[in-house]
C-alpha positions in Angstrom: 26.9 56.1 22.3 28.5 59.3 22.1 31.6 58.9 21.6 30.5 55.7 19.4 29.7 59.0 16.3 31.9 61.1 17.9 29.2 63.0 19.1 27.5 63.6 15.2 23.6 63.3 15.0 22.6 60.1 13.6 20.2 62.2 11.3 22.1 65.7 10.2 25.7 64.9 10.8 26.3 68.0 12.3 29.0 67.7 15.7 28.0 70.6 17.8 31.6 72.3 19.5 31.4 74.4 22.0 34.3 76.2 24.7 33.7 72.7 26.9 34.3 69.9 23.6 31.6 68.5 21.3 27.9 67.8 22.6 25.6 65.4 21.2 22.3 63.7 23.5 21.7 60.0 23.8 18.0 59.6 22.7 16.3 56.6 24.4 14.3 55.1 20.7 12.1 53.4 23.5 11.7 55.5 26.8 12.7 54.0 29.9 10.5 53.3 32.8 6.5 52.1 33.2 4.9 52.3 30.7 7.2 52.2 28.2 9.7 49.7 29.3 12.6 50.3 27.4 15.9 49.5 28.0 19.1 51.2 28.8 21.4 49.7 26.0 23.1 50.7 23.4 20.0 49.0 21.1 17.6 51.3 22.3 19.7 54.6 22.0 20.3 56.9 19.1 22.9 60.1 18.9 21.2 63.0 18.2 21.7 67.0 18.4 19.4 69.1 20.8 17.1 69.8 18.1 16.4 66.5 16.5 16.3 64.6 20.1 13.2 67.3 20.8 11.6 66.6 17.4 12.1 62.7 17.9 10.8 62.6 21.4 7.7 64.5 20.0 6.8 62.5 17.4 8.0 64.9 14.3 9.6 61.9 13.1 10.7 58.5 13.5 12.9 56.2 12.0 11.1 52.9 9.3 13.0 49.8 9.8 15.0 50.3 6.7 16.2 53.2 8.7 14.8 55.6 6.0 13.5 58.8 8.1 9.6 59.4 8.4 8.5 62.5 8.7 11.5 64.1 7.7 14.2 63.6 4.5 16.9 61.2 4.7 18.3 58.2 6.1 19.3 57.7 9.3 23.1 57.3 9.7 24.0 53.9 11.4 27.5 52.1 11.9 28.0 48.8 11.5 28.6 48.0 15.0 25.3 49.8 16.3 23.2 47.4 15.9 19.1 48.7 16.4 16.4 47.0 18.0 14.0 47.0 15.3 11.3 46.7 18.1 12.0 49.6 19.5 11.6 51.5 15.8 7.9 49.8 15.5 7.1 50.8 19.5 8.6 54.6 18.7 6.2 54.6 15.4 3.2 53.7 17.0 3.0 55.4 20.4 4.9 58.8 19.1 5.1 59.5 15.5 3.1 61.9 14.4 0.7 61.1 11.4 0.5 63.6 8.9 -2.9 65.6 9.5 -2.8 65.1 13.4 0.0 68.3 12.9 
């Protein structure tokens, strides 16, 4: 997934470098493991920096299914051979994203 965006968030564009390479996370868009079920494939994972992984895993925002951003401007960046599990999107919405007033 990584190498994939050559290690550039999916929702700033910004490819961290540091003395070892580049570093970017792979953010599970449906966690892994009971309850949650999710899988381990490349439909259920996102490339995101340290910061936006944190604020997506909390619920600051999540992604619509037009891959607009909620929560936050912009549209999240997707090539065309990434293709998303739209289920995933709706589970991520309801069990994590934030409503505004519950802030």
């Amino acid at each position: 997934m990584k190498e994939l965006y050559d290690y550039c968030c999916q929702v700033c564009c910004i490819r961290l470098e540091g003395t070892a390479g580049p570093y970017a996370e792979a953010a599970h868009i449906r966690p892994l493991g009971i309850p949650h079920n999710g899988s381990d494939s490349i439909d259920n994972l996102l490339c995101l920096c340290p910061n936006h992984h944190v604020l997506f895993d909390y619920g600051a925002f999540s992604v619509a299914n037009d891959l607009s951003l909620l929560g936050i401007e912009g549209v999240l960046t997707v090539l065309a051979q990434h293709k998303i599990n739209v289920g995933n999107l709706h589970y991520h919405r309801e069990h994590y994203f934030l409503k505004q007033g519950e802030l």
